[in-house]
TIVO-203343 format. One record per residue (C-alpha): x, y, z; residue number from 0. Coordinates in Angstrom, 1 decimal. Example, Ala and Ser with C-alpha at 12.3 -4.5 7.8 and 13.67 -1.06 7.14 Angstrom:
// residues 2
SITE      px      py      pz  num
SITE    12.3    -4.5     7.8    0
SITE    13.7    -1.1     7.1    1
***
This chain:
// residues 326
SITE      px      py      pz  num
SITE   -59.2   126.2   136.1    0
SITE   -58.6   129.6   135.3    1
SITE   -60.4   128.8   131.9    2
SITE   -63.0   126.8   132.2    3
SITE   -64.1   126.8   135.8    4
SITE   -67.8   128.2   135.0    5
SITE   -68.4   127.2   131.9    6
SITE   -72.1   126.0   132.0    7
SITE   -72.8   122.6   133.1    8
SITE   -74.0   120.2   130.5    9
SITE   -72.6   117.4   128.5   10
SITE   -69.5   116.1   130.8   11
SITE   -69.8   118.8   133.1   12
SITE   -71.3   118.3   136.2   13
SITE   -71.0   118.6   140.1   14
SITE   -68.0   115.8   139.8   15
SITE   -66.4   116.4   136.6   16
SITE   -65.6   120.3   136.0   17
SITE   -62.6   122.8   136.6   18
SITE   -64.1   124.5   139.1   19
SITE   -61.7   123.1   141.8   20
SITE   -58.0   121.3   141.6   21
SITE   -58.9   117.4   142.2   22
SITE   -62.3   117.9   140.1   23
SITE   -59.9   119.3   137.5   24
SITE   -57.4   116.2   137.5   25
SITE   -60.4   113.7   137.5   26
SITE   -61.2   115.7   134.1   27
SITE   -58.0   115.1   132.7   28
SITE   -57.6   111.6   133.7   29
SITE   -60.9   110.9   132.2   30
SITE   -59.6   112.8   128.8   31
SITE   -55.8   110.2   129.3   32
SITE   -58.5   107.1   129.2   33
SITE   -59.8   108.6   125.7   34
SITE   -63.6   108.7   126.9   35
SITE   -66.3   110.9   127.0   36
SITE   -63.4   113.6   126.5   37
SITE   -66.1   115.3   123.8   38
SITE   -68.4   115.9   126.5   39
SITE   -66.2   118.0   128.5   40
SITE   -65.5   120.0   125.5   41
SITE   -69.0   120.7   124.1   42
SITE   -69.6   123.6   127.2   43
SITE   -66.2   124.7   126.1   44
SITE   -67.2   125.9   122.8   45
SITE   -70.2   127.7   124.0   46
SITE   -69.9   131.5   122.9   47
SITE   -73.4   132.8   123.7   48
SITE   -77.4   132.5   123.8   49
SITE   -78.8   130.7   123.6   50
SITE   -76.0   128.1   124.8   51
SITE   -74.9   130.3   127.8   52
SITE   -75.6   133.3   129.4   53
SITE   -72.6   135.7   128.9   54
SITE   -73.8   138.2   131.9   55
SITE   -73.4   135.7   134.8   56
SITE   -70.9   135.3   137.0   57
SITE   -67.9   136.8   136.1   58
SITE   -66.5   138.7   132.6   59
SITE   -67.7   135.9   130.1   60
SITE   -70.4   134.1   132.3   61
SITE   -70.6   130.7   132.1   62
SITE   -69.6   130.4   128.2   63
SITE   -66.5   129.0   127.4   64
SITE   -63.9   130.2   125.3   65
SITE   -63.6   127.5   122.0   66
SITE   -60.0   128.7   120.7   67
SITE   -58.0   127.9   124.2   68
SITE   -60.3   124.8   124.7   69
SITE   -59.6   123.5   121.1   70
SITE   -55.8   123.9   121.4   71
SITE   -55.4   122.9   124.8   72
SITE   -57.7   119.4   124.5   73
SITE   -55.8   118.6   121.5   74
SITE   -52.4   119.1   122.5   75
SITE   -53.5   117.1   125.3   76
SITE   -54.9   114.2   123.8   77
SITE   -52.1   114.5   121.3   78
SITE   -49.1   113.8   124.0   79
SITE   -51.2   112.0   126.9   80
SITE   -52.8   109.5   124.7   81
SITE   -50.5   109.2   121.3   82
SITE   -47.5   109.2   123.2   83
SITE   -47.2   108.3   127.1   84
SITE   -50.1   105.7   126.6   85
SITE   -48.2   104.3   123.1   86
SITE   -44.7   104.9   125.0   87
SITE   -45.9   102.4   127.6   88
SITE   -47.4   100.1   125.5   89
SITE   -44.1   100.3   123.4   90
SITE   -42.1    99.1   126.9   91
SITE   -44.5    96.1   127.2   92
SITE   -44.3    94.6   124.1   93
SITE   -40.0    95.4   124.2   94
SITE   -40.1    93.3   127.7   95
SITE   -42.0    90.6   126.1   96
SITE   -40.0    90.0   123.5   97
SITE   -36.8    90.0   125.5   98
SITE   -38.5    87.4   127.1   99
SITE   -39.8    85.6   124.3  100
SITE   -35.9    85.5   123.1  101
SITE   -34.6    84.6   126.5  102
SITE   -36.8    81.7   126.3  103
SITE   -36.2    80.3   123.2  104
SITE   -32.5    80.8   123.8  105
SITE   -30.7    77.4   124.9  106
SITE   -28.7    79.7   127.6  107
SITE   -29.6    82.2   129.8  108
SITE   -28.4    83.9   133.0  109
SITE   -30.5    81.9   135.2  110
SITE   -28.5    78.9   133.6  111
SITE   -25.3    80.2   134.9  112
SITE   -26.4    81.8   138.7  113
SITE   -28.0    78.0   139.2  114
SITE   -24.6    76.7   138.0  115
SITE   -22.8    78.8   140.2  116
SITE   -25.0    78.1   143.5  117
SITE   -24.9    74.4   142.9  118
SITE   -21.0    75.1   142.5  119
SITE   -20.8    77.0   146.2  120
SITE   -22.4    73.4   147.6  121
SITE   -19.1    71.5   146.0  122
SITE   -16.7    73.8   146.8  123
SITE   -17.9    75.7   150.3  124
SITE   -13.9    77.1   150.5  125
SITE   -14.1    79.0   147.3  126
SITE   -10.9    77.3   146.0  127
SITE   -12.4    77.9   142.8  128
SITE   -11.3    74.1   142.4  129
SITE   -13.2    71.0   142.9  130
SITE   -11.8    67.1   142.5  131
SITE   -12.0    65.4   139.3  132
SITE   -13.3    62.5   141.5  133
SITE   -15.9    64.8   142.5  134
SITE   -16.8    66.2   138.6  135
SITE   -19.5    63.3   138.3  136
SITE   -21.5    64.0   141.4  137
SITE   -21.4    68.2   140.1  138
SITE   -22.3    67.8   136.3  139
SITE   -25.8    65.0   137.6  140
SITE   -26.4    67.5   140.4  141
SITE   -26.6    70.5   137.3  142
SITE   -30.2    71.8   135.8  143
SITE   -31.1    71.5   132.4  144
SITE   -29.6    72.1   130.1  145
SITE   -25.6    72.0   131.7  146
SITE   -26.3    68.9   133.3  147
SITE   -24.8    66.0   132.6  148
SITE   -26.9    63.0   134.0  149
SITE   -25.1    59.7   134.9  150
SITE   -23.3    57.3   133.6  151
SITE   -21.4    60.3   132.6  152
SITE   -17.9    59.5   133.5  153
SITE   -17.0    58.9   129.8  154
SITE   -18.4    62.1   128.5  155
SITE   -16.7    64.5   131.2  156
SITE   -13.3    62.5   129.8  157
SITE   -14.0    63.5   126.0  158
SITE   -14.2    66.7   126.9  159
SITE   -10.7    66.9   127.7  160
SITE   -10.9    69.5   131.0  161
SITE    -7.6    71.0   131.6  162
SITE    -6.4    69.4   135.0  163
SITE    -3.6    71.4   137.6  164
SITE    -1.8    69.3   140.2  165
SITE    -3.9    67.3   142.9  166
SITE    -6.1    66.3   139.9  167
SITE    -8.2    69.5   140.4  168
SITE   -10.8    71.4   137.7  169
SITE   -11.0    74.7   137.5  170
SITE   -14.8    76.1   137.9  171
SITE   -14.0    78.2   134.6  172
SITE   -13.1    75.2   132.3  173
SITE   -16.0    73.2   133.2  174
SITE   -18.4    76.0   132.7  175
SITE   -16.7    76.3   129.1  176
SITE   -16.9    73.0   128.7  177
SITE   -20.7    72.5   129.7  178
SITE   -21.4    75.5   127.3  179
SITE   -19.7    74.9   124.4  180
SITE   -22.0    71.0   124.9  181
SITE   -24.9    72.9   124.7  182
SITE   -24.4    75.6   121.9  183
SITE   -21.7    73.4   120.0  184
SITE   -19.3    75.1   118.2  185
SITE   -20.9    78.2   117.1  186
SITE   -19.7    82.0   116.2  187
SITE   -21.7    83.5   119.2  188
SITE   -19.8    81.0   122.0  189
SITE   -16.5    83.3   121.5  190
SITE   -18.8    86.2   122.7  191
SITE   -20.5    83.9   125.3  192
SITE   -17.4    83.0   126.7  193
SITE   -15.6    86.5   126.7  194
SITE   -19.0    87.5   128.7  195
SITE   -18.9    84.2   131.2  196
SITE   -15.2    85.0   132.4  197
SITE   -15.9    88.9   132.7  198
SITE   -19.0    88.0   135.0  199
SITE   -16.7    85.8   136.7  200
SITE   -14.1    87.8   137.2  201
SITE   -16.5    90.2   138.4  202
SITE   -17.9    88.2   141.5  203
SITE   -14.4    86.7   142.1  204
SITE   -12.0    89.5   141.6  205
SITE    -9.3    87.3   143.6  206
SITE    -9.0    84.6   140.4  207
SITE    -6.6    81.8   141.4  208
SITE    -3.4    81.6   138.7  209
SITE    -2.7    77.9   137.5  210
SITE    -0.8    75.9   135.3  211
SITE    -2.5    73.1   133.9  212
SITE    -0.5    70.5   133.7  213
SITE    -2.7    67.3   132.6  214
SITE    -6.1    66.9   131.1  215
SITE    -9.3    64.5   131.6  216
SITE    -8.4    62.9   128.6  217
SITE    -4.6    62.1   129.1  218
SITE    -5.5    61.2   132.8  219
SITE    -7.7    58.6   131.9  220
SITE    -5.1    57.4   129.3  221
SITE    -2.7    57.2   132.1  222
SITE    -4.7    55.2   134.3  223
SITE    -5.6    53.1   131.3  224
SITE    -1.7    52.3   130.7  225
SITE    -0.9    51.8   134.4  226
SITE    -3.5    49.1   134.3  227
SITE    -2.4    47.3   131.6  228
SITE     1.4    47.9   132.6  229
SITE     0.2    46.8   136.2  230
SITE    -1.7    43.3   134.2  231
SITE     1.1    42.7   132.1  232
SITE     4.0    42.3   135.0  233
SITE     1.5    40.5   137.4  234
SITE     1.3    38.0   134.9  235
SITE     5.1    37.9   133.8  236
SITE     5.3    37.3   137.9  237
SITE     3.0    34.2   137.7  238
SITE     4.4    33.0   134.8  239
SITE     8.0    33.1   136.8  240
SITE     6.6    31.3   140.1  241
SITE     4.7    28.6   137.8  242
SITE     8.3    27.7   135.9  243
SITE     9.8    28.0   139.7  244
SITE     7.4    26.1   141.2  245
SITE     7.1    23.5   138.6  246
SITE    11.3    23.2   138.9  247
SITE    11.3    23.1   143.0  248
SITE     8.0    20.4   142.4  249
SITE    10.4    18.1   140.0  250
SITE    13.1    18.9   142.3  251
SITE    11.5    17.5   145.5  252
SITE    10.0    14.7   144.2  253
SITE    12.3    13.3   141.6  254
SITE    16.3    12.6   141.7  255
SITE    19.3    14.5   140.8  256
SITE    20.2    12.4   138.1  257
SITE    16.7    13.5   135.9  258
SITE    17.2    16.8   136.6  259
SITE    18.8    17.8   133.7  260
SITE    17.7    21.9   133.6  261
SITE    18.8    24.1   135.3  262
SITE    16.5    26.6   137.8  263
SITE    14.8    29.0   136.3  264
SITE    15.2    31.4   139.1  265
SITE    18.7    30.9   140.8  266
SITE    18.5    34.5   143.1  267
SITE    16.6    37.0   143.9  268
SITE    12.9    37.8   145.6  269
SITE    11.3    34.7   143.7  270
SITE    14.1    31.8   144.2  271
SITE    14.5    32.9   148.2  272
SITE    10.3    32.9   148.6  273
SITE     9.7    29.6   146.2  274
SITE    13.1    27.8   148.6  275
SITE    11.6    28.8   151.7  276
SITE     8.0    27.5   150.6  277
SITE     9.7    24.4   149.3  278
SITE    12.1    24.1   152.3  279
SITE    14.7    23.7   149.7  280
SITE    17.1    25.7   147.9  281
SITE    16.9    25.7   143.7  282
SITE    20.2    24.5   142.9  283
SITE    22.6    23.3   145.5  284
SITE    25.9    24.1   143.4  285
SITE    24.9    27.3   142.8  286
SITE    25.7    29.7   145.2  287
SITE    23.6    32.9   146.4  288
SITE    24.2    36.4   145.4  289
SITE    24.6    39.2   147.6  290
SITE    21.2    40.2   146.2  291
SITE    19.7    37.1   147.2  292
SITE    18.3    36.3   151.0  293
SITE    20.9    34.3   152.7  294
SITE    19.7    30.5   153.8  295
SITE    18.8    30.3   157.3  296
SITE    20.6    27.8   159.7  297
SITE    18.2    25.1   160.1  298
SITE    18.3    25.0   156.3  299
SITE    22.1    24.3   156.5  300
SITE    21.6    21.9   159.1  301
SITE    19.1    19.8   157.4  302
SITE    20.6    19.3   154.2  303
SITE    23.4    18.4   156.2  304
SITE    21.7    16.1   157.9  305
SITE    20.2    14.7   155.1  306
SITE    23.3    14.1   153.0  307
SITE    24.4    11.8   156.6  308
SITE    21.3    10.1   156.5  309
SITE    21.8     9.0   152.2  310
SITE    25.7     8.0   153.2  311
SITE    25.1     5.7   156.3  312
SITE    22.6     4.2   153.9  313
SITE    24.9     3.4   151.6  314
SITE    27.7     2.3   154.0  315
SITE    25.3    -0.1   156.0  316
SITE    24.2    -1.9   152.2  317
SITE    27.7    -2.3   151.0  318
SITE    27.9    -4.3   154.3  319
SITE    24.8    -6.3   154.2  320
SITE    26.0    -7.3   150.5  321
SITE    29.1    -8.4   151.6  322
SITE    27.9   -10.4   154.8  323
SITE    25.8   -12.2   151.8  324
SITE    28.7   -13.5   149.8  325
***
């Protein structure tokens, strides 16, 4: 302002754009930033006498301009408003993009992880940092691409062998390992990945539980997989007892003593007391009961009693009949 406040007006300089007054003066050097018409505020600038401008008017120097200060002042200002804010900016726009560009071509990003951990908050609202292994299905399907897991997906969550503490419980840690190292594979930069996953963690839970595993997916699943067929195998050892025990009772209740020539397979225990009771008969009447065996009830006493009367009179009352015949 001091400078060029009445240099003449032509060129750029007119009632709007001069340096007569502060805001006029700022609308000059914004128009200068932008790179246009920046000439035309220098041309009355460089004026030094007539017949360009009148010397005499208006002050020491008139209404001419003085070129040396305008020179060095319009291009020192072009030089660091345009060449270096304006390329400084453009410089932080393209750096932004291309983070982004990486981020999206990137299988992972921190999105990925803050959706895991909100759909984690919905399976564990108690912040055990814990959640069921019965409940590991429902998580991994409920996951966005790319950590989920869709269903069937029982099998998979197995192979990846999750370490397991008591009360078959996951650790949120673990499965966000896991679910990682599914989607990168095993590559160098899932070390680093993983160092930066627990330090963020650790970060928004500073109170990090302290377990033991003491099982994995894996070896659970194996254990089930043996109590089954353990579980198969004596259920049908059982059968194949009360078949041979009820095949030996069947013989024994329908044909004599005399044929009989094995003895019962089961002669105590659970089996022989269930199978007598069923068959109202004991398996061997000159075999005696254990301790370990259920002791026969009274009517059972009676009626073999009973019976054994019934088969003597009969015998007593033909020797008779016979005789009466001779």
């Amino acid at each position: 302002m001091a400078n060029f406040a009445y240099v003449k007006m032509e060129a750029g300089i007119d009632d709007m754009f001069n340096f007569q007054t502060f805001a006029n003066s700022m609308l000059c050097l914004f128009q200068i930033t932008t790179s246009a018409g920046w000439d035309g505020l220098l041309s009355p600038i460089l004026n030094t006498g007539p017949p360009y401008c009148d010397p005499n008017l208006n002050g020491t120097i008139g209404e001419c301009g003085k070129p040396a200060i305008g020179i060095i002042y319009f291009v020192s200002y072009i030089i660091i408003s345009f060449l270096i804010v304006v390329n400084m900016y453009i410089a932080v726009i393209l750096e932004n993009f291309n983070v982004a560009t990486e981020e999206s071509t990137e299988p992972l990003g921190e999105d990925d992880f803050d959706i895991f951990y909100e759909i984690w908050e919905k399976f564990d609202p108690e912040a055990t940092q814990f959640i069921t292994f019965s409940a590991l299905s429902d998580f991994a399907d409920a996951l966005a691409e790319p950590l989920r897991v869709p269903k069937p997906n029982k099998v998979e969550l197995i192979a990846m062998d999750l370490p397991m503490v008591s009360g078959d419980r996951i650790h949120c840690l673990d499965i966000l390992f896991a679910f990682t190292k599914r989607v990168l594979g095993d590559s160098g930069e899932m070390d680093a990945l993983k160092v930066q996953m627990e330090e963020k963690f650790m970060a928004a839970n500073p109170s990090k539980n302290s377990y033991e595993p003491i099982s994995t997916t894996l070896r659970h699943r194996q254990e089930e997989a043996s109590a089954t067929v353990i579980q198969r195998a004596y259920r049908s050892h059982l059968l194949l007892r009360c078949v041979k025990q009820a095949s030996y009772l069947h013989h024994h209740r329908t044909c004599s003593i005399d044929t009989l020539r094995d003895a019962a397979p089961e002669k105590e225990g659970l089996i022989a007391s269930m199978m007598g009771k069923k068959y109202d008969k004991s398996p061997d009447k000159s075999d005696t009961l254990s301790s370990v065996s259920v002791p026969p009830s009274y009517d059972s006493v009676t009626r073999a009693s009973s019976g054994n009367l019934m088969v003597e009179n009969e015998e007593i009352t033909g020797n008779q009949q016979s005789s009466d015949a001779k």
